[in-house]
C-alpha positions as CSV (number, residue, x, y, z in Angstrom):
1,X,247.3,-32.6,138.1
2,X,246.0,-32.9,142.0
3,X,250.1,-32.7,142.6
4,X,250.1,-29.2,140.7
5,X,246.5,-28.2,142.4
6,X,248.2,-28.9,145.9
7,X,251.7,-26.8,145.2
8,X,249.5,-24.1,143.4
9,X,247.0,-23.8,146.3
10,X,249.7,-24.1,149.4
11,X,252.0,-21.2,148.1
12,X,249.1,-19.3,147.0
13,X,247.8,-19.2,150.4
14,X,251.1,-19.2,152.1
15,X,251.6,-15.5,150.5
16,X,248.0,-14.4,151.0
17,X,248.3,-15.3,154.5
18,X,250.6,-13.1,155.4
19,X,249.6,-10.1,157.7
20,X,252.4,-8.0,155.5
21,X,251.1,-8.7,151.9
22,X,247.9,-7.2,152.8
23,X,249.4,-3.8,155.0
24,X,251.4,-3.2,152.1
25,X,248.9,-3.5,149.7
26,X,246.7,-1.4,152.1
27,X,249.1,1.2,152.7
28,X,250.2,2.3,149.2
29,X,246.8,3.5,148.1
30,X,246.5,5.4,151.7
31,X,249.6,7.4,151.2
32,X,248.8,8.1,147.5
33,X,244.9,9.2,148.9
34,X,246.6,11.2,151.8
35,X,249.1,12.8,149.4
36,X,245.5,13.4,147.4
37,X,243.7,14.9,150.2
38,X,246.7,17.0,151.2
39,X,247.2,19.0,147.9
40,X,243.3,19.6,147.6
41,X,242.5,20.8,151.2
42,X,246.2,23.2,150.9
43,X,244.9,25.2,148.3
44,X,243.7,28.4,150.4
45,X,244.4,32.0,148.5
46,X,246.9,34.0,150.2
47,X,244.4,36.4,152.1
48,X,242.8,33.4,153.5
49,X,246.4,32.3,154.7
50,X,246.5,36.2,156.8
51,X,243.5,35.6,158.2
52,X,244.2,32.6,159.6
53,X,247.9,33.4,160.3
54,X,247.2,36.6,161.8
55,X,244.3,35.2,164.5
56,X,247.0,33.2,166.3
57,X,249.5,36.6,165.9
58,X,248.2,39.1,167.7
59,X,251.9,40.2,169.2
60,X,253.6,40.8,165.5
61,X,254.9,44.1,164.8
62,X,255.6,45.5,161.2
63,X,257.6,48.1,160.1
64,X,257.4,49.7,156.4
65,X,260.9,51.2,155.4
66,X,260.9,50.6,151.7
67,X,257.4,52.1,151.2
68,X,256.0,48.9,149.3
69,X,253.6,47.6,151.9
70,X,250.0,48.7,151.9
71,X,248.4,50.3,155.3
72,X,245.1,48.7,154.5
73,X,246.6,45.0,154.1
74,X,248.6,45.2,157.5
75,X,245.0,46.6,159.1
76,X,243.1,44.0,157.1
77,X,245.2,41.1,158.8
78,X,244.1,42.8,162.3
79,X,247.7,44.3,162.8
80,X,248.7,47.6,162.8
81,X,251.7,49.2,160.7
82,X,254.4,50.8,162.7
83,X,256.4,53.9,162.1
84,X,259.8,53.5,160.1
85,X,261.7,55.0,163.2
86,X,260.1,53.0,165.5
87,X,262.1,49.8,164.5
88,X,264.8,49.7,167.2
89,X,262.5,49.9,169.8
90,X,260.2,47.4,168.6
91,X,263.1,44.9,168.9
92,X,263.8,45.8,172.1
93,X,260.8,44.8,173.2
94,X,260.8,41.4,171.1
95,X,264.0,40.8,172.6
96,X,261.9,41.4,176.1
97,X,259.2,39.3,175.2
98,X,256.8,42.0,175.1
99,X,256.4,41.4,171.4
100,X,256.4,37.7,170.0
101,X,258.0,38.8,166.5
102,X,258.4,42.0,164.5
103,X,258.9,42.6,160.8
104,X,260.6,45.0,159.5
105,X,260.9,45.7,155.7
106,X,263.9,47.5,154.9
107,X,264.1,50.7,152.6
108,X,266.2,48.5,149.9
109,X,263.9,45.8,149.7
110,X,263.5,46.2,146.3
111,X,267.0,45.7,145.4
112,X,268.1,42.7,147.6
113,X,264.8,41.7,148.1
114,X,265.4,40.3,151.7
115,X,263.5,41.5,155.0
116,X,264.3,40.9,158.5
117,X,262.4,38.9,161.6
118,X,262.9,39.2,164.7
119,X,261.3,36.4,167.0
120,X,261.6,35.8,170.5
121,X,261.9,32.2,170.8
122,X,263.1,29.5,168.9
123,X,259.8,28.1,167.9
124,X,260.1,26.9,164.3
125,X,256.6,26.8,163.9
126,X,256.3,30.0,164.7
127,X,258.8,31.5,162.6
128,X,257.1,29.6,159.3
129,X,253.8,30.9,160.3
130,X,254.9,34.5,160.9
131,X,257.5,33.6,157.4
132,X,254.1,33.4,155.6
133,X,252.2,36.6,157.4
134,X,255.0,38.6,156.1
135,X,255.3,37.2,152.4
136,X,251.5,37.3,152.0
137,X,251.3,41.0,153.1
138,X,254.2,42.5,151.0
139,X,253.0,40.0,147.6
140,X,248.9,41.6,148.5
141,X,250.6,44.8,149.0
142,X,252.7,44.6,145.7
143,X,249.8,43.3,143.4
144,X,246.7,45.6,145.4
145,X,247.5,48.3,142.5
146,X,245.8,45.8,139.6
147,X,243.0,46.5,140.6
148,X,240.2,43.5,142.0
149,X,240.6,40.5,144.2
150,X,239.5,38.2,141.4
151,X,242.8,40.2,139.5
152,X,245.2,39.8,142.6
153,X,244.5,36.0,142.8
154,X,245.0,35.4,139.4
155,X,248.7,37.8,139.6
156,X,249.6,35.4,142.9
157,X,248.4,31.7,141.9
158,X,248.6,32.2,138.2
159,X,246.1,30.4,135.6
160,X,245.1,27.1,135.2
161,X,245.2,25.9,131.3
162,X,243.0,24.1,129.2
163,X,245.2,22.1,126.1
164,X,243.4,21.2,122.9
165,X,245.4,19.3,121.0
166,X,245.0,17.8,117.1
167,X,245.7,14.9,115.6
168,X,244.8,14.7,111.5
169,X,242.5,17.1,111.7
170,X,240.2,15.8,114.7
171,X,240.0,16.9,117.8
172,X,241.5,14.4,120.6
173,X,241.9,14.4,124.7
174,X,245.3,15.2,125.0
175,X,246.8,14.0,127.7
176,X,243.6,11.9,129.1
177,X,244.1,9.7,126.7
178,X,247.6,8.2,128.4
179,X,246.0,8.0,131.7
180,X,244.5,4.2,131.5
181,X,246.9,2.9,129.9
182,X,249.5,5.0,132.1
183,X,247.8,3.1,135.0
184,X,249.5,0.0,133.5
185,X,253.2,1.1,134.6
186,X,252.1,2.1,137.4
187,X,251.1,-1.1,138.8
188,X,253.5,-3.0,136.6
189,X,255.8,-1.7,139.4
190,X,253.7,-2.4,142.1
191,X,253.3,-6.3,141.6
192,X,257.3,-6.5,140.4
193,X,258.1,-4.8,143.7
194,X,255.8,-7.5,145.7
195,X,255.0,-10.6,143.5
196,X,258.7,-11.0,141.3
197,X,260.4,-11.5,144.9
198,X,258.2,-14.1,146.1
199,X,259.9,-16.3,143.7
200,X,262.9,-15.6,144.6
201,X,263.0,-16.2,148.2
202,X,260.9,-18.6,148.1
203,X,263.2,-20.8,146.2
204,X,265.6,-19.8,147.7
205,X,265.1,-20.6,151.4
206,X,263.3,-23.6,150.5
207,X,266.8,-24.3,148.8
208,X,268.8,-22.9,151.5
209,X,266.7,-24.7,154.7
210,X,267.1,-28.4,153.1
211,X,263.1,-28.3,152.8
212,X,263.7,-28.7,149.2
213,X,264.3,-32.1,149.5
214,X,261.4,-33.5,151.1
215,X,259.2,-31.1,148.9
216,X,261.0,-33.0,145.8
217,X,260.3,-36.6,147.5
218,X,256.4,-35.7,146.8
219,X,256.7,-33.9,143.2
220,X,258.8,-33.4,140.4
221,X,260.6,-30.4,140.0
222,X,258.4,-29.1,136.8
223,X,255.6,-29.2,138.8
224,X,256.7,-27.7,141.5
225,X,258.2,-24.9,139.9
226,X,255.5,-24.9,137.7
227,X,252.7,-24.6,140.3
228,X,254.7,-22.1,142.0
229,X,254.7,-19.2,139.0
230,X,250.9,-20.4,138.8
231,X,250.7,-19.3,141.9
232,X,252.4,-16.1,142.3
233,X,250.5,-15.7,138.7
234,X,247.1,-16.0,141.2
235,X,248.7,-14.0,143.8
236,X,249.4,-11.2,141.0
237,X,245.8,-11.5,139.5
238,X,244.8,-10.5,143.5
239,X,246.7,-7.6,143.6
240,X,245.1,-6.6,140.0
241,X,242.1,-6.6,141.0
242,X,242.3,-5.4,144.7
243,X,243.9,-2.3,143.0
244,X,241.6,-2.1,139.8
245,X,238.4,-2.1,142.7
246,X,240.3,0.7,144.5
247,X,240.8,2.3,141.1
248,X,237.7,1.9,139.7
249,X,236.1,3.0,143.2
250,X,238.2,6.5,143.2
251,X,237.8,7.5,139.3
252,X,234.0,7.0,140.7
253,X,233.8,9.5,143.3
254,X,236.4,11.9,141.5
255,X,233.8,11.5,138.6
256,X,230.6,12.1,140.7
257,X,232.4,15.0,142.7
258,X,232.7,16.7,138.4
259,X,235.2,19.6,138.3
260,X,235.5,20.0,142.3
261,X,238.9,18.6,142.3
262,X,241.8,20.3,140.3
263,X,243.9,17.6,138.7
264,X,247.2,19.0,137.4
265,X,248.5,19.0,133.9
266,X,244.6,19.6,132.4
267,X,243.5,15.9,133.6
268,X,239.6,15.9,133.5
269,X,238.6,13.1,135.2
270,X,235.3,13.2,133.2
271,X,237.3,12.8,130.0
272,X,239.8,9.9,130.2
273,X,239.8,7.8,127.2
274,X,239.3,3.6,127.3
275,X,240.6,2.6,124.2
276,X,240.3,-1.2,124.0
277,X,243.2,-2.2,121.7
278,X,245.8,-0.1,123.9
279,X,244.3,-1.2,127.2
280,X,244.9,-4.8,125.7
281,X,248.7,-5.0,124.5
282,X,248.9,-2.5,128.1
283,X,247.2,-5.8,130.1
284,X,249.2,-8.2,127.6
285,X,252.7,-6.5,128.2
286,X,252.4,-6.8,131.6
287,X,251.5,-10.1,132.1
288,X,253.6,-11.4,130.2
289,X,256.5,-9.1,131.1
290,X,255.7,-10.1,134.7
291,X,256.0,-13.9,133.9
292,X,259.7,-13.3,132.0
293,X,260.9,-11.5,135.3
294,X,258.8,-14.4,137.7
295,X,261.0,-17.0,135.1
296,X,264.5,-15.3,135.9
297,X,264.4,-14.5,139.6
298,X,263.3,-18.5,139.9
299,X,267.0,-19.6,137.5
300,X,268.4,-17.1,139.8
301,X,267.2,-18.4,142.9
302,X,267.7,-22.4,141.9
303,X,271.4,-21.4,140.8
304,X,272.5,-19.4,143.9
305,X,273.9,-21.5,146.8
306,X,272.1,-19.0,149.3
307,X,269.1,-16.4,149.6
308,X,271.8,-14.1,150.2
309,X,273.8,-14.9,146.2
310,X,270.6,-14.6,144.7
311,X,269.6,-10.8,145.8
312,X,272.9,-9.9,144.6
313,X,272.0,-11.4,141.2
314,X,268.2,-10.7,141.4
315,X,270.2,-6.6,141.2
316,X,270.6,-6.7,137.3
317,X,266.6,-8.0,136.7
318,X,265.7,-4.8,139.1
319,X,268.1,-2.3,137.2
320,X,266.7,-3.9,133.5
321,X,263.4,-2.7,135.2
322,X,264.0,0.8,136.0
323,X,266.9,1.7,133.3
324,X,263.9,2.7,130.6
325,X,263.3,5.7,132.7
326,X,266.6,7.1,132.2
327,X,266.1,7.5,128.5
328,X,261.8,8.4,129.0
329,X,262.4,11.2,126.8
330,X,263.6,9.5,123.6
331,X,261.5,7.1,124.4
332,X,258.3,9.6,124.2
333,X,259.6,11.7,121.4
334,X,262.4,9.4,119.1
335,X,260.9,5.4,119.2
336,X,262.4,4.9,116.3
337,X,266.0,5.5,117.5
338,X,268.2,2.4,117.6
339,X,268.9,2.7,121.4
340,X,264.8,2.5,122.1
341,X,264.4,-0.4,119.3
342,X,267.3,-2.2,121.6
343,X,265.3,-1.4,125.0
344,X,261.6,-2.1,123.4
345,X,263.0,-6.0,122.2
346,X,266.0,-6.9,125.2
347,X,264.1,-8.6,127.7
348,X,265.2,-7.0,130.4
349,X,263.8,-4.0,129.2
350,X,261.4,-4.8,127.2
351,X,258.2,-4.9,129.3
352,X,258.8,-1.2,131.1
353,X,259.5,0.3,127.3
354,X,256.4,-0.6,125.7
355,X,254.4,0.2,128.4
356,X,255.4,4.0,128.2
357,X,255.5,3.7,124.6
358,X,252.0,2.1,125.0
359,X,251.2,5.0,127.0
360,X,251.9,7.5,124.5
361,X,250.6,5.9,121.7
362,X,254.1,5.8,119.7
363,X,253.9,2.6,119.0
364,X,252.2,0.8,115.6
365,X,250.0,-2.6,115.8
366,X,253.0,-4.3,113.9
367,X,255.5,-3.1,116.0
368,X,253.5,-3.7,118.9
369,X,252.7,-7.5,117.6
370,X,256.2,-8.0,117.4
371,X,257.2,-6.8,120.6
372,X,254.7,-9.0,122.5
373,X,256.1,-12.2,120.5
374,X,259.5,-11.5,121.1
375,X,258.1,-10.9,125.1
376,X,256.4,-14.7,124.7
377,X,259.0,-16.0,123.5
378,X,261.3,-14.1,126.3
379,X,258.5,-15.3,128.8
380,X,258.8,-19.0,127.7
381,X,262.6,-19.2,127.4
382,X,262.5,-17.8,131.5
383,X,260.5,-20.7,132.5
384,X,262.6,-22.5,130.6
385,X,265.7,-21.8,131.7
386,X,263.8,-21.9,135.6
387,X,262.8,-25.6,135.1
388,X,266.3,-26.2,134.0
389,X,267.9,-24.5,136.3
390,X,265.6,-26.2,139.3
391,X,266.2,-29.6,138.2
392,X,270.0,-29.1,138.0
393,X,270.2,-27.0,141.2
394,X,267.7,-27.3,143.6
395,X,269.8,-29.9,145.5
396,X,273.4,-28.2,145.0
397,X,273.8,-26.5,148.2
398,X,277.3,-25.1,148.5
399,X,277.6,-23.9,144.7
400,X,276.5,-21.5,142.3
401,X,275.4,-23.4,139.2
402,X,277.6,-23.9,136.3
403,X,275.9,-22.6,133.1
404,X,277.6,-24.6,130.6
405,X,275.7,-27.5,132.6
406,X,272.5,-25.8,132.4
407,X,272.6,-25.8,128.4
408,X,274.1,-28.6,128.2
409,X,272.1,-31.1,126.5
């Protein structure tokens, strides 16, 4: 047991230790939280947007040949509306740099809805922003005739809706009801993209190093190979939880902050569902899903002669991984069909396809039952095969591992 403690703690630590595990975790939520920030603090109406635009373009002409565009917009913006036959010589003086851009909409603008800018310079910023000036005007222009501003901005954005949805006569949350358990996939990928590989190189350049050797002179190759999924396990159970407390912290603030912050698809923060028995097969599938994948890169690793063998094989656990996505929409709306019975069982695809079905709620507690014991059993048979595959190739350095030998008795 102090043999396994020893293994358990020195690759625990030898992960956690590493400047890289933690910027990566770090980063993810950062760009997900700038990504945030960015859509929220973007939202301005479009007279906002010629305001703004227009104080930093005092120099922009504009020229009305189709008739469409309002006087009272173009002087609104703190620009002045030029007369139709005055367009040649307002490009001349773009062209002279007495003007910095002129816009001229032409008198068959409503037929091939295109308008022309002229721009001295090649500034590309300066283009987009004087882009916008002229697509904000013409759209105010266009929608002025309804009537308010309240009416104009509900014509440019569009609405927001609210879904109500039923399910055997009772009211339910829609869509806030996947969002917890939704959570689940979501960081299902995160720890197979970071915790899955650790056993795989780190079998594998023990193996392809010689280290392995003296490492095996100290323990037995079940404990070693034991203590090292216990300890990617631990290193797993860190990045749950640092992500659960970053989780937990946001759907806090969003929470206190009420209906400041516009969520798309009708998400109210203030109305996601916890429903224990889904967040429990969600927590269960991807544990033990993660432990079948942890299992196979390990047989992959012990069987390759080299770190570089093993990527190349560790390919068909990663594609098992992500192929569930190519058939998301049976998977949401037909879970009966054979092809998602096949996905929700193979163990290869197995953990990804009941967590969306999970998600949605498509899935009965038999079924669900069933498709976490054929995941244990999946799981076991991995570390299984790993132990196996480690005792028989840990110290075969120049070939790949012969799998009649591995199941051979």
């Amino acid at each position: 047991m102090s043999k396994l403690k020893t293994v358990i703690r020195h690759e625990y630590l030898t992960i956690v230790k590493q400047p890289s595990f933690w910027l990566t975790m770090i980063l993810i939520p950062v760009l997900i939280g700038l990504i945030i920030a960015l859509n929220y603090f973007s939202s301005t109406s479009a007279s906002e947007r010629i305001e703004e635009l227009a104080k930093d373009l005092k120099k922009v002409a504009i020229v009305d040949q189709s008739g469409l565009v309002n006087r009272e917009v173009v002087t609104a913006s703190g620009l002045t509306l030029s007369a139709a036959d005055q367009a040649e010589a307002l490009q001349q003086s773009v062209r002279n740099g007495e003007q910095d851009a002129l816009i001229v909409y032409p008198a068959d603008l409503a037929k091939e809805r295109d308008y022309k800018i002229y721009l001295n310079g090649n500034d590309i910023t300066k283009f987009s922003s004087v882009s916008s000036l002229g697509n904000s005007i013409l759209q105010t222009s266009l929608f002025l005739p309804l009537g308010s501003a309240e009416i104009i901005a509900l014509a440019q954005e569009g609405p927001s809706t609210t879904l109500i949805t039923y399910e055997n006569g009772v009211q339910t949350a829609g869509i806030n009801e996947y969002i917890a358990p939704g959570l689940f996939v979501v960081l299902f990928y995160m720890i197979f993209a970071f915790s899955v590989g650790y056993m795989l190189t780190s079998v594998s350049e023990e193996k392809e190093n010689r280290s392995m050797e003296m490492v095996l002179t100290y323990v037995e190759p079940k404990t070693l190979i034991l203590g090292k999924l216990l300890a990617v396990s631990l290193v797993t159970l860190t990045q749950i939880v640092f992500f659960g407390l970053l989780t937990g912290a946001g759907y806090l603030i969003m929470r206190e902050m009420g209906g400041s912050i516009s969520l798309p698809m009708g998400i109210d923060i203030t109305q996601i569902v916890f429903n224990p028995v889904t967040l429990f097969f969600a927590a269960a599938y991807l544990v033990v899903g993660f432990l079948m994948y942890a299992g196979f890169m390990t047989a992959t690793a012990a069987a390759a002669p080299s770190t570089k063998e093993a990527n190349g094989f560790s390919s068909v656990f990663f594609i098992g991984a992500f192929v569930p996505f190519y058939f998301i929409s049976m998977i949401v709306t037909d879970p009966t069909n054979p092809v998602i019975q096949f996905l929700s069982y193979f163990p290869l695809t197995s953990p990804v396809t009941s967590l969306i079905r999970n998600t949605v709620g498509n899935i009965g507690s038999i079924e669900a039952w069933l498709i976490l014991a054929a995941m244990s059993v999946g799981m076991v048979l991995s570390i299984w095969i790993a132990v196996k595959a480690f005792k028989l190739g840990a110290l075969e350095y120049s070939q790949t591992l012969n799998l009649a030998k591995l199941f051979r008795r």
